[in-house]
C-alpha positions as CSV (number, residue, x, y, z in Angstrom):
1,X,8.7,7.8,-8.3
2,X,12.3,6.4,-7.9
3,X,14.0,4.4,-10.4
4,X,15.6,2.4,-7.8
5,X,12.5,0.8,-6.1
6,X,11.4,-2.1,-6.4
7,X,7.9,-1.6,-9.1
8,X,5.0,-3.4,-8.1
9,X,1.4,-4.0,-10.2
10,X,-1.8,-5.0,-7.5
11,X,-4.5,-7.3,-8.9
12,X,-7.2,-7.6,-7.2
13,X,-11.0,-6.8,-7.3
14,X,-11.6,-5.4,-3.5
15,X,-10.6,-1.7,-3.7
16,X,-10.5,-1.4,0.0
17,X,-8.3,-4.0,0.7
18,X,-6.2,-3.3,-3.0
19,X,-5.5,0.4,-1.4
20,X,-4.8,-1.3,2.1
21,X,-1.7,-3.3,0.6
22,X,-1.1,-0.2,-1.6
23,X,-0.1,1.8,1.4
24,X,1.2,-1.0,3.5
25,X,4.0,-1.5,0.5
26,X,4.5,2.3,0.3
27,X,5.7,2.4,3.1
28,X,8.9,0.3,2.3
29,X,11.6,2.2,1.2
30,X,12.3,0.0,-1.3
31,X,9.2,-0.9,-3.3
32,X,6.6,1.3,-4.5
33,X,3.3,0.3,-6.1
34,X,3.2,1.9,-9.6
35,X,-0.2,0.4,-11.1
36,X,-3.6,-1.0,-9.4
37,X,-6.4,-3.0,-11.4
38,X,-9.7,-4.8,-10.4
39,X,-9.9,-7.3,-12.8
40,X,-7.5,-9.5,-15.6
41,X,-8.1,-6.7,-18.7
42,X,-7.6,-4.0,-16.7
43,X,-4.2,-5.8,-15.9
44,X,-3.3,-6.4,-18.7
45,X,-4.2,-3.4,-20.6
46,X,-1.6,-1.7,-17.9
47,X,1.2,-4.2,-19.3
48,X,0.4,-3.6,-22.6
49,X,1.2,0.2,-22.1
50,X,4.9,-1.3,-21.4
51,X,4.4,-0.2,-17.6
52,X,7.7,-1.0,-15.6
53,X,6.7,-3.4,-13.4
54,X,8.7,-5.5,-11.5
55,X,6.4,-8.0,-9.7
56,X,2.7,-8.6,-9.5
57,X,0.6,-9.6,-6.8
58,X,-2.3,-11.4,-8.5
59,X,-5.8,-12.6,-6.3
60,X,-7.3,-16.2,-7.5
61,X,-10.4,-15.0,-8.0
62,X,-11.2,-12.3,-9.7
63,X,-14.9,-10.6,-10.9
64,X,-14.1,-11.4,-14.7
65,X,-11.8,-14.2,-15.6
66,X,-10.0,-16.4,-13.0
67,X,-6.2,-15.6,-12.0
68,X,-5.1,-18.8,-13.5
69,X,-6.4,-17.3,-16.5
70,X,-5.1,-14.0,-16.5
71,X,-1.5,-15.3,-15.2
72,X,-1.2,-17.0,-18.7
73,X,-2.3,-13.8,-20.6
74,X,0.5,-11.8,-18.5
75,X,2.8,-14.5,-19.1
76,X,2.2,-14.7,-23.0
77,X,2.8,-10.9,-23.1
78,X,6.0,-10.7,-20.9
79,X,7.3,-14.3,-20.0
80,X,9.7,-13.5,-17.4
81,X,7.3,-11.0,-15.1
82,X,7.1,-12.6,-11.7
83,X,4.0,-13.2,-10.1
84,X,3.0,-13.9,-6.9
85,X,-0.8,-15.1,-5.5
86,X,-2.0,-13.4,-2.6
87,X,-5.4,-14.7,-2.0
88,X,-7.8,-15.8,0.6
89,X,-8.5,-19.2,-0.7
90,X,-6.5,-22.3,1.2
91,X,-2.7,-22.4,0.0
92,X,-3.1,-26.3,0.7
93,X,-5.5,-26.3,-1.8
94,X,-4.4,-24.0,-4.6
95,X,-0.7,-22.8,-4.0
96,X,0.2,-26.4,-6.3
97,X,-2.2,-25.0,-8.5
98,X,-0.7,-21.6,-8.7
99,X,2.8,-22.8,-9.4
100,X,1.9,-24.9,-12.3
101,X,0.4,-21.9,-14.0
102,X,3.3,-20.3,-13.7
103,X,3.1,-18.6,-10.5
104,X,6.1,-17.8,-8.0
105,X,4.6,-18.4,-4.8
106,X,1.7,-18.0,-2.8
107,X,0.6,-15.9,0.1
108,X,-2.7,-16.3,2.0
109,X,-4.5,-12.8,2.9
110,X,-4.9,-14.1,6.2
111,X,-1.4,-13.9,7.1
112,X,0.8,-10.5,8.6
113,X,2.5,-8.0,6.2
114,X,5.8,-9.0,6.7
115,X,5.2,-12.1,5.4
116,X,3.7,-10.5,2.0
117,X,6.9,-8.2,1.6
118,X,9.1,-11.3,2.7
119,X,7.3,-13.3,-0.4
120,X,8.5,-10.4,-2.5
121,X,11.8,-10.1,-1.9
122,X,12.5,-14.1,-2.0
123,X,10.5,-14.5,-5.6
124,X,13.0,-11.5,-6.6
125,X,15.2,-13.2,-5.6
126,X,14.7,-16.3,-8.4
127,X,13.0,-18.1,-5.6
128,X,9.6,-19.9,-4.7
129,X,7.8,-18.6,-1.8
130,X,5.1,-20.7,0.1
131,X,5.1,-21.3,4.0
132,X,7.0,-24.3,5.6
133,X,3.6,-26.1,5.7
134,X,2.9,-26.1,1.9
135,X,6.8,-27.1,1.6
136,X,6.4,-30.1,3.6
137,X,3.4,-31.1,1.7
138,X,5.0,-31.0,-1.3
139,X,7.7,-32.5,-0.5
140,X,5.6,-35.7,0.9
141,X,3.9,-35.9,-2.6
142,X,7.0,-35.8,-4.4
143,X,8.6,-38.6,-2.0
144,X,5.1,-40.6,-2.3
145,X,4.3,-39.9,-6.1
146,X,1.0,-39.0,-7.3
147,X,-1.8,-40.9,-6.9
148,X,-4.8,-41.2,-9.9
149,X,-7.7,-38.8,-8.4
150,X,-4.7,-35.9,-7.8
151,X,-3.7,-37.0,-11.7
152,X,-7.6,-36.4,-13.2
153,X,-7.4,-33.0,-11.1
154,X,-4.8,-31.9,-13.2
155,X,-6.7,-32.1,-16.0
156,X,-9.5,-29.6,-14.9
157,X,-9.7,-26.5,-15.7
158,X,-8.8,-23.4,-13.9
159,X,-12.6,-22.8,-13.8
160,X,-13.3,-26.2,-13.2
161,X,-11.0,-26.4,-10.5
162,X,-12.7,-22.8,-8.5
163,X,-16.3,-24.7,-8.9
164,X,-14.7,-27.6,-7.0
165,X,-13.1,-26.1,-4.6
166,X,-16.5,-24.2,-3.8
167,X,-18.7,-27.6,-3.6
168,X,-16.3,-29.0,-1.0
169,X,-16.8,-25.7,1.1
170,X,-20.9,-26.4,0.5
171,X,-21.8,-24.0,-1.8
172,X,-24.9,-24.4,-4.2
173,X,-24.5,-23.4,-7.7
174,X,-26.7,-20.8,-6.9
175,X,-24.6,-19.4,-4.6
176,X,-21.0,-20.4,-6.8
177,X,-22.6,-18.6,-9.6
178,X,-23.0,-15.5,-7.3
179,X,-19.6,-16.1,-6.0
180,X,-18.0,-16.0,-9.3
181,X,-20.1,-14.1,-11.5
182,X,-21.2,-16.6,-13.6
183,X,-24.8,-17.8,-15.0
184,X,-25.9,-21.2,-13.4
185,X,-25.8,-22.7,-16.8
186,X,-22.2,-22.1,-16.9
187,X,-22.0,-23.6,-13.4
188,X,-23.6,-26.6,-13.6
189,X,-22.1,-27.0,-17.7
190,X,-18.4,-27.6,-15.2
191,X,-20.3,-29.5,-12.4
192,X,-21.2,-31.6,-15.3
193,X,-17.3,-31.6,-16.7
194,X,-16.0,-32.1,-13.3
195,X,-17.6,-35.4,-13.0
196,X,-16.8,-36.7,-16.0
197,X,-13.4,-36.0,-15.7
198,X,-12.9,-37.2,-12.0
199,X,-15.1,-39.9,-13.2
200,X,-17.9,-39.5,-10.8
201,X,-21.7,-40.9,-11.2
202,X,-23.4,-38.5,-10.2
203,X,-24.2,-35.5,-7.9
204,X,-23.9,-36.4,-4.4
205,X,-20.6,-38.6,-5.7
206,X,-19.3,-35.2,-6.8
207,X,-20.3,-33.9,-3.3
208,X,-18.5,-36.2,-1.1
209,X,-15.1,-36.4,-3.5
210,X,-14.7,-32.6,-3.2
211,X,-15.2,-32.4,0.5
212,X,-13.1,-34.7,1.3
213,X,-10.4,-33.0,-1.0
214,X,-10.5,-30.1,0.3
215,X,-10.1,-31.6,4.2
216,X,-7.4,-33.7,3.4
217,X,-4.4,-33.0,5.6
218,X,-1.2,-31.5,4.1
């Protein structure tokens, strides 16, 4: 491997699509990806080896712990490693989200591969990468100021927050639990939190406030 390329660690739990972004970066000639892992400990076991790496592309949600989660792990072992989300969920929902936990942009899977290596090179460059929409938006809630419900949000946990996001989409817990490998006790133990920290009465409150979250216009 060349000492001159630009190192990169992938993070994500889909080995087909992992080894698709793999080879898709491998073929720059000026980044190569050195390490691959499937879940958070995996991740950071690699780091812990003292693995050059240069950037990592991280995935929101992950078989184990949540990215949110694991971003503070990597973070606590090397402060300065740059990390950039690449995930499938809505950037309008979580790329705020991502950059309070420390995260130097955000890239939805959806989008080309040029865009993923462009993200790249801007966050090594010192910058923030998210799309022109997500800057707009954040832009208008700086200008605005927070409101109160986008206030109690904050305080939810990165678990907290993936259950919500999930309910707005329709989900069950059942099928959340699936989603994120969880027991439905744990599920419904943040359905429970959720409420009380968003202040909601009850279930179908909980129901309505997340969908219309999630559908609000950037």
């Amino acid at each position: 491997m060349s000492t001159n390329k630009i190192k990169v660690m992938l993070v994500d739990d889909h080995a087909m699509l992992r080894h698709g972004m793999a080879m898709m970066i491998n073929m720059e000639s000026d980044m190569e990806v050195i390490a691959e892992a499937g879940d958070g400990n995996e991740a950071l076991a690699i780091l812990k080896k003292n693995e050059p790496v240069d950037i990592v592309l991280l995935d929101v949600t992950l078989k184990t712990v949540s990215g949110f989660e694991v971003i503070k792990s990597m973070h606590a072992l090397i402060p300065t490693l740059p990390v950039l989300f690449v995930s499938m969920h809505d950037e309008s929902v979580y790329a705020e989200r991502a950059l309070r936990a420390g995260a130097r942009g955000y890239v939805m899977k959806q989008e080309p591969g040029e865009i993923l290596l462009a993200a790249i090179h801007e966050v090594l460059k010192g910058n923030v990468y998210l799309s022109k929409q997500m800057h707009e938006k954040l832009l208008k809630r700086i200008a605005s100021g927070h409101s109160e419900p986008e206030q109690l949000i904050n305080t939810l946990t990165p678990s907290e927050f993936e259950v919500l996001h999930l309910i707005g989409q329709g989900h069950s817990s059942q099928e959340i639990a699936k989603l994120l490998c969880r027991s439905i006790k744990t599920i419904e133990t943040h359905r429970f939190n959720i409420r009380v920290k968003l202040h909601l009465k009850d279930g179908a409150d909980l129901i309505r406030y997340a969908t219309r979250w999630i559908s609000e216009e950037p």
